[in-house]
C-alpha positions as semicolon CSV with decimal commas, in nm:
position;residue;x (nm);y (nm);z (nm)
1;X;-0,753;-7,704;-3,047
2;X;-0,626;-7,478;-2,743
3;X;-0,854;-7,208;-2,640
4;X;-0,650;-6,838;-2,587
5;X;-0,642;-6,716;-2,241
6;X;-0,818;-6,402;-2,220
7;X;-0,613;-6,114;-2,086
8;X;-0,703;-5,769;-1,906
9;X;-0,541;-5,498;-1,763
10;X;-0,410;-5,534;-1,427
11;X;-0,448;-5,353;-1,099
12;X;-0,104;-5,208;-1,155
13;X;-0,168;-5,099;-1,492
14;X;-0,540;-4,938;-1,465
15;X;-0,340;-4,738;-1,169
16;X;-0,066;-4,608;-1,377
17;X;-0,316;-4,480;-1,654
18;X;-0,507;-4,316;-1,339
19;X;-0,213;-4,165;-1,199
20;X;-0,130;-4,056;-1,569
21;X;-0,444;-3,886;-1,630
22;X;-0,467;-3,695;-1,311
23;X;-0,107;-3,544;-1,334
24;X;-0,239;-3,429;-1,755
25;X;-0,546;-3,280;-1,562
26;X;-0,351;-3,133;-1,270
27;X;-0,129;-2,942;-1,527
28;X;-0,424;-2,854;-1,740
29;X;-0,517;-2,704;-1,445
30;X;-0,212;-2,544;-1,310
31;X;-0,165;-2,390;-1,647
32;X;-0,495;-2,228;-1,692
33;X;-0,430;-2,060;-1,293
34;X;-0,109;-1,940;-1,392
35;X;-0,255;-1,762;-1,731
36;X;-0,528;-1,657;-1,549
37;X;-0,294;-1,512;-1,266
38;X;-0,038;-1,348;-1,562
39;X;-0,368;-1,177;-1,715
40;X;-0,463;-1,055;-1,379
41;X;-0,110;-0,940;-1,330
42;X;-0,130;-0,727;-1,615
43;X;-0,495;-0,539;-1,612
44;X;-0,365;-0,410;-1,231
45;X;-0,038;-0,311;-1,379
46;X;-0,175;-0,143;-1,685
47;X;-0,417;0,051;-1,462
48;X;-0,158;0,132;-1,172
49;X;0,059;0,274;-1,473
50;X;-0,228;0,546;-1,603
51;X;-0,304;0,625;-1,261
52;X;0,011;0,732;-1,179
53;X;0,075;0,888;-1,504
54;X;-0,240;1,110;-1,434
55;X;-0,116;1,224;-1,097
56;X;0,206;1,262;-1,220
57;X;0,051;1,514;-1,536
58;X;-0,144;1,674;-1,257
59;X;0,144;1,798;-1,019
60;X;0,383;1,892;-1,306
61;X;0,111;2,095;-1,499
62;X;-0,122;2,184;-1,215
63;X;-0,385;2,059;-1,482
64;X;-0,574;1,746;-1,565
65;X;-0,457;1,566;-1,926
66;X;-0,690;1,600;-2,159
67;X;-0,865;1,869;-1,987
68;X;-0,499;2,126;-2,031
69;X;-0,649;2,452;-2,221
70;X;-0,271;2,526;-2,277
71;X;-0,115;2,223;-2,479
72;X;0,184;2,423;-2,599
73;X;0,333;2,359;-2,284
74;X;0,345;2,017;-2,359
75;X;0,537;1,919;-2,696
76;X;0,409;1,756;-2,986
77;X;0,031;1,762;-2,809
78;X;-0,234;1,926;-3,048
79;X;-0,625;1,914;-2,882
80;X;-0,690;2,167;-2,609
81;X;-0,925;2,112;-2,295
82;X;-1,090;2,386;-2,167
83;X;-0,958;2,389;-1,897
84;X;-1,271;2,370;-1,619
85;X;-1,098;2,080;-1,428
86;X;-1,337;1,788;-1,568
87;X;-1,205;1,522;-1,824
88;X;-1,528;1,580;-2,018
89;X;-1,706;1,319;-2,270
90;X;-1,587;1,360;-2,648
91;X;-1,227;1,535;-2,745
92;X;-1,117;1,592;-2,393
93;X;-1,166;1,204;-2,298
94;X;-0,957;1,121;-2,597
95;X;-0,724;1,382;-2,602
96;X;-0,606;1,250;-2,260
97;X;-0,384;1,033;-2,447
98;X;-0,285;1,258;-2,670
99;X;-0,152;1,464;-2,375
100;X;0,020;1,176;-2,118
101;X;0,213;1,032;-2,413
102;X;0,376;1,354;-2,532
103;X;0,425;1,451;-2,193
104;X;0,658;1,124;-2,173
105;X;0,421;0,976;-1,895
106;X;0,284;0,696;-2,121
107;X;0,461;0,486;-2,393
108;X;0,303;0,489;-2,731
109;X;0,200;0,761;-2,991
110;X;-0,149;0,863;-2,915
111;X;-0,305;1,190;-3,130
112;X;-0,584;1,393;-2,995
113;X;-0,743;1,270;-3,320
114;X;-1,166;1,279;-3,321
115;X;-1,418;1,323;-3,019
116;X;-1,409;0,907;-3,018
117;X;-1,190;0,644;-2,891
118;X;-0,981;0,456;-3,172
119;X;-0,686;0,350;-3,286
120;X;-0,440;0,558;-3,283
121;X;-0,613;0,776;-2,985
122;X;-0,684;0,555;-2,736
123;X;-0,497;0,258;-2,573
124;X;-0,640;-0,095;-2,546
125;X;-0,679;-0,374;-2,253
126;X;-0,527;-0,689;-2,339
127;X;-0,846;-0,798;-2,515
128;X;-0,834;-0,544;-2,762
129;X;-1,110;-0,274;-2,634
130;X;-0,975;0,093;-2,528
131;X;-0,965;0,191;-2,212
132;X;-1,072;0,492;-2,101
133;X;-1,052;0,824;-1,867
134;X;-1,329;1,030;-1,785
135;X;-1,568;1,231;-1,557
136;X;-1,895;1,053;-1,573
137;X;-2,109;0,822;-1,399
138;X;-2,071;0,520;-1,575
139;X;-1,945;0,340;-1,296
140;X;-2,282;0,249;-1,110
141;X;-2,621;0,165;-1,186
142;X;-2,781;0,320;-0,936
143;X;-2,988;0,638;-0,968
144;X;-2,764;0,798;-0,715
145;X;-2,465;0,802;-0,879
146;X;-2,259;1,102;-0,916
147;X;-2,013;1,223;-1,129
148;X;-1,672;1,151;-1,088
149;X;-1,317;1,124;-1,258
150;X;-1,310;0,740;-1,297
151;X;-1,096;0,521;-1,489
152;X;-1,233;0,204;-1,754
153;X;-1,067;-0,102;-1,760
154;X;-1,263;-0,131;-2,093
155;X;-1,504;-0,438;-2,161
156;X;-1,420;-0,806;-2,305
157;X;-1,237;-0,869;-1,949
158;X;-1,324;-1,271;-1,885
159;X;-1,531;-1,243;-1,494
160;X;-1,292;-1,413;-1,357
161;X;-1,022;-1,210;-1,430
162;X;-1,209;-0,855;-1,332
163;X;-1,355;-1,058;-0,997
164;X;-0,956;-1,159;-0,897
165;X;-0,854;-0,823;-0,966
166;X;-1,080;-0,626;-0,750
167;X;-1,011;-0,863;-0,496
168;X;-0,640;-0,798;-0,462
169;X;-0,699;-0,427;-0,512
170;X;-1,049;-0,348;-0,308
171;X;-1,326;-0,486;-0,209
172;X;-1,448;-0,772;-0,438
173;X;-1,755;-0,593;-0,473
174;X;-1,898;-0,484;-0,810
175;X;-2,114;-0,209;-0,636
176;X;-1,899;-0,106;-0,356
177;X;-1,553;0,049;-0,316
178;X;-1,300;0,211;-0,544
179;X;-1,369;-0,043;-0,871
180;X;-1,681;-0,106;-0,943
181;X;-1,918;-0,258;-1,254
182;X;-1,944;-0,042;-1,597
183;X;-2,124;-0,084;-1,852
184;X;-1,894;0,152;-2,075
185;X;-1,848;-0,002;-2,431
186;X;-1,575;0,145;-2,672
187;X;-1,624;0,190;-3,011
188;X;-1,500;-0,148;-3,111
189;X;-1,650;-0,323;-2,875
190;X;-1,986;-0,412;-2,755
191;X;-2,126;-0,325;-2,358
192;X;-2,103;-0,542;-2,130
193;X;-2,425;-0,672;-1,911
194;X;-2,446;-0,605;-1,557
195;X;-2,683;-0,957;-1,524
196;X;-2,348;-1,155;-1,709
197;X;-2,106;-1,014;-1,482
198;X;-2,204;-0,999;-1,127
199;X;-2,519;-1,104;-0,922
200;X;-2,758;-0,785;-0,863
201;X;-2,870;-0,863;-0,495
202;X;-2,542;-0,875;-0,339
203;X;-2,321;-0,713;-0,573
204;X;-2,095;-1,065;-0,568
205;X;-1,905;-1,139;-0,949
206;X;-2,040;-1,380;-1,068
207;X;-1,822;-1,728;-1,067
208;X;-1,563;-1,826;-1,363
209;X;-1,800;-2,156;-1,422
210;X;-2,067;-1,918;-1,578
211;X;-1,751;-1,849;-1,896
212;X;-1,883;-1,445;-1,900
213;X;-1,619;-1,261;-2,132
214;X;-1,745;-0,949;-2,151
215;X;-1,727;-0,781;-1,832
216;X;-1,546;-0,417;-1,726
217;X;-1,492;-0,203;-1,487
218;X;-1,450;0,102;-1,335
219;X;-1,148;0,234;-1,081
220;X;-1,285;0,617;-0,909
221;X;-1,056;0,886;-0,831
């Protein structure tokens, strides 16, 4: 009786499988940069787009959206500001919306609709909370903050998504520059916490290892 040769993989073989795996994990990879880079892509161009529609509103009107006291000027619109220059909490930060899309500056058919963000009033980020535009505070933690005309990203923005995009557009900072931190939470959404999203000490986002989902910001006029 003949005993079988025992066989094993060669050299050659355990190097294909190698090579193999590390071009599966080098498109893994490539594929979750490019996704990442599309999303980033599209929370700059969704704000750029508002921002421009609001200074657009503001030199054919002479008046901010939502804050208009005349809407017949603008047709189809229905909720009034009052007119004081501030996009103030409640009807005039929904009715913003109401005004830029009848005024052809926005796409979509946004009502004036109650004092809170929904559907129907308010448009979303591309996770599904509304964004928003306002004159508050909620931009900074700090006791010294003042009120300004700001615009929210709204929350559920992965970190390292709201980390890349302050980088190409300020300062990378979530306490410092143009876009900072909020902790602004929509009505269908929950707030986001400053501790999850950035490091308190230095201001720096925190890192895409720590898988934070829920952060937001804020872009100041």
């Amino acid at each position: 009786m003949s005993l079988r040769k025992q066989q094993g993989f060669t050299l050659i073989e355990i190097a294909i499988v190698l090579v193999i795996i590390g071009l599966l994990l080098g498109g893994i990879l490539q594929g979750q940069s490019l996704i990442n880079s599309a999303r980033v892509r599209n929370l700059i161009s969704q704000m750029d787009g508002v921002k421009a529609a609001f200074y657009g509103f503001q030199d054919r009107y002479r008046a901010l959206p939502g804050d208009i006291s005349d809407v017949t000027v603008i047709p189809g619109a229905s909720t009034p500001g009052n007119g004081n220059g501030q996009i103030e909490a409640g009807k005039e930060s929904v009715a913003v919306w109401d005004h830029l899309s009848h005024a052809g500056f926005i796409t979509g058919a946004y009502t004036g609709g109650p004092a809170v963000d929904g559907t129907g009033t308010t448009p979303t980020n591309p996770w599904g909370a509304y964004i928003q535009l306002i004159y508050d505070k909620v931009y900074d933690p700090s006791a010294t903050a003042t009120l300004r005309h700001n615009l929210k990203t709204g929350n559920q923005v992965p970190v390292e998504v709201i980390a890349e995009v302050d980088r190409k557009i300020d300062d990378g900072n979530a306490l410092g520059g143009i876009m900072r931190f909020s902790a602004y939470a929509s009505t269908n959404s929950t707030a986001p916490a400053a501790a999850d999203c950035y490091v308190a000490a230095t201001g720096v986002w925190n890192a895409a290892s720590t898988g934070q989902t829920n952060c937001g910001a804020a872009i100041l006029f």
